[in-house]
N, C-alpha and C positions, 0 to 999 in steps of 0.2 A: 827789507831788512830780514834778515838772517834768525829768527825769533829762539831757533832751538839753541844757535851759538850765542847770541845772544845772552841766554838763559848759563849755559856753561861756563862760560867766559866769567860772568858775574860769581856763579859759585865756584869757581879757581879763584878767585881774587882780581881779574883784571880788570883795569880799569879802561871799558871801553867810551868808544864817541857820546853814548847816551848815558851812561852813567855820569861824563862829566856834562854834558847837556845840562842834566835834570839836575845836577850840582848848582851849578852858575844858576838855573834858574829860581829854586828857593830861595839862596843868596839874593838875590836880586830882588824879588818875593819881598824877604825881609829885610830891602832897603840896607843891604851892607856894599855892596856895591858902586861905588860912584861913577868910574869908568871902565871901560871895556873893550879890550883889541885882542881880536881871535886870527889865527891864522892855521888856514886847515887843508890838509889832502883829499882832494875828492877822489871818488869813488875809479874817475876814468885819468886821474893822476895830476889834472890840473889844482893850480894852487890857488887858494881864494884868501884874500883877506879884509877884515869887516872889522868897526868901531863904531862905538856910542857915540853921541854929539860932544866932542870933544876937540881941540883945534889937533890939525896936523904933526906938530913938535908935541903934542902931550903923546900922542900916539904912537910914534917913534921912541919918547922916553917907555913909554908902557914894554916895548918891544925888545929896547936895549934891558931893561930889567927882568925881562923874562927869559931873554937870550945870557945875563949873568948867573939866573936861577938854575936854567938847565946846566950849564957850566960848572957850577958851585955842586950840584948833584951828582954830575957825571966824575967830578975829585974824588967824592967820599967813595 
């Protein structure tokens, strides 16, 4: 990791991969959390995606709602 862009990035305001890391993790810390499905771009372009113990259709719901969130953001 990149520690000086890192560092820049954060005092521009962006929200990078560890800043939401360290996000979801306190959240999680303090038990607000119940379920979890991340889906992310690695480094060499492959796609990964990962969830909490949860059944398969919860996971999918998690995804259709995230994929309506980005949606409803890119309107405004």
């Amino acid at each position: 990791m990149d520690e000086i862009k890192e560092r820049r990035d954060r005092r521009s305001g962006k929200v990078t991969p560890l800043v939401c890391a360290e996000s979801l993790v306190q959240a999680a810390e303090q038990g607000r959390i119940e379920a979890f499905v991340a889906v992310v771009k690695l480094a060499d372009g492959t796609i990964q995606t990962t969830w909490s113990q949860i059944q398969s259709i919860e996971a999918l719901g998690l995804l259709e709602c995230g994929k309506d969130d980005v949606l409803q953001k890119m309107r405004e």
